[in-house]
C-alpha angles and dihedrals in degrees: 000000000000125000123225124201123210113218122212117235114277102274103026096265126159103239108220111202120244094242090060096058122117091215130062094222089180095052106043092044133062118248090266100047099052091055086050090051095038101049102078098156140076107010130307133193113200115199099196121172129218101286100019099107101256085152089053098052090040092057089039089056094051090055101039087064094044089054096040086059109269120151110250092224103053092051108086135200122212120189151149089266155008096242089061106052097043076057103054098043090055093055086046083051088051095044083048130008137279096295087088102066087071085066106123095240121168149105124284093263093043086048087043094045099046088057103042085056078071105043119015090112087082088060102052095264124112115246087250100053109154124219138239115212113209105279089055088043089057095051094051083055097047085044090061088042092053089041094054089045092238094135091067096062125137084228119048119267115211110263133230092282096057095030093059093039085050088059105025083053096047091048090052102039098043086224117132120241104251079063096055096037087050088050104045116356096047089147087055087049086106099057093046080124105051084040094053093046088064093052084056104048084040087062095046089046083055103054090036101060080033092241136132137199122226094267085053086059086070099029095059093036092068088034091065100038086052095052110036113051096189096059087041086057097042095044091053091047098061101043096055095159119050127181117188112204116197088008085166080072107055128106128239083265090051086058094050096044083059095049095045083045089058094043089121100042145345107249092133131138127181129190129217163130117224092193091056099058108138109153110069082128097073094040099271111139134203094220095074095071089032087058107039093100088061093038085055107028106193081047116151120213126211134185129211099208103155109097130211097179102054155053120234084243098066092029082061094058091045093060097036080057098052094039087062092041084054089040 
């Protein structure tokens, strides 16, 4: 006779059957948003515009893991800010119970920072590297320009400010410096290598005094998933279930970070609007959420269309307006 093995769910997760959920996922949530709650595996990408609940879906999918027996720990939130995702977590806690407020929720430099702590040692920093937020990270700056006696100069040498966006915007954007300078400092293009003397002596006083600037909290997260195939593993593993909030507003790191967290599997979904990117000045791109189809091929995409906010009326107008900004 022959023998049949049951398999346990990829995982090892505890299906709970849908019967036995506290919550009616179908009947509180529009047709959309449940399949944007209820698809947890393989990647999604949720284009979701202003007033179509993207909040809502987001909370519910916390919860709906949760209830369907994922380990709180190993799901992880990803948004703009802390404040946010502490948010949304403790409406998830109130739709469910306590578990999820377990839930990893963060930024991308809170996430970054909470596992270098582990593991910065690999990458030449000491576990209790402190870091400078962006007005430290100017005067160290304007300390190397003083030292280097660029600030005496007949012709003027770009101060802190600018010092500290030309690198910060070349970090995020992955973009080199002659790029940035020919873009939008075409009157510094004569100093790029003074200019790009202080950036280097920026990045040995850091390591030195084993400290890193926000943008290093990205730059070295993907530094040590990229190099150390173990931690990258490990990393991926635990974190089996991502969600990526105002993914029109990430930067090409950010990107990256996403991509290096999925290495051992695809169970990612990001959330997003590409007609509500504000923030190209501070590195974020629009082609993030426009390629993650082709970043994750498979990848199924979802739209949030029914609208709370609005009536049809001025939705009408809206999308009259975007469709001649396209055209």
């Amino acid at each position: 006779m022959k023998k049949y093995t049951i398999k346990k769910p990829a995982g090892g997760l505890h299906i709970v059957h849908p019967q036995k959920f506290q919550i009616d996922y179908k009947n509180e949530l529009n047709k959309a948003q449940y399949d944007a709650v209820t698809s947890i595996n393989d990647p999604h990408l949720i284009i979701a515009g202003a007033g179509t609940g993207k909040t809502r879906t987001i909370v519910y999918r916390v919860a709906y893991l949760v209830e369907l027996g994922v380990k709180p720990e190993h799901i992880l939130l990803l948004t703009f800010t802390r404040k946010a995702a502490q948010e949304m977590l403790r409406r998830a806690s109130i739709l469910l119970d306590h578990r999820c407020e377990r839930v990893s929720g963060g930024t991308f430099h809170s996430f970054s920072n909470s596992i270098l702590r582990k593991y910065s040692n690999l990458i030449g920093y000491e576990r209790n590297f402190t870091i400078l937020d962006q007005g430290d990270a100017e005067d160290v700056m304007n300390l190397i320009r003083t030292r280097l006696k660029f600030d005496t100069r007949e012709r003027r040498f770009p101060r802190k400010e600018t010092l500290y966006d030309l690198y910060s915007r070349s970090i995020n954007t992955k973009a080199s410096l002659t790029e940035i300078l020919t873009i939008d400092y075409q009157h510094y293009l004569e100093d790029e290598q003074d200019i790009r003397k202080v950036h280097e002596l920026y990045t040995e006083y850091k390591i030195t005094h084993n400290t890193m600037d926000y943008d290093d909290l990205l730059l070295n997260f993907n530094k040590l998933l990229k190099q150390n195939e173990p931690v990258r593993a490990e990393t991926s593993n635990h974190f089996k279930y991502i969600m990526v909030d105002e993914y029109q507003d990430t930067n090409k790191l950010q990107a990256e970070m996403v991509k290096l967290l999925t290495y051992k599997h695809q169970n990612i979904m990001v959330v997003g609007d590409d007609s509500q990117a504000i923030y190209a000045f501070r590195g974020a791109t629009i082609r993030n959420i426009l390629d993650f189809p082709d970043d994750f091929p498979g990848c199924n995409v979802i739209k949030l269309e029914e609208n709370y906010r609005s009536t049809q009326s001025i939705l009408n107008v809206a999308n009259e307006i975007l469709k001649r900004a396209i055209d």
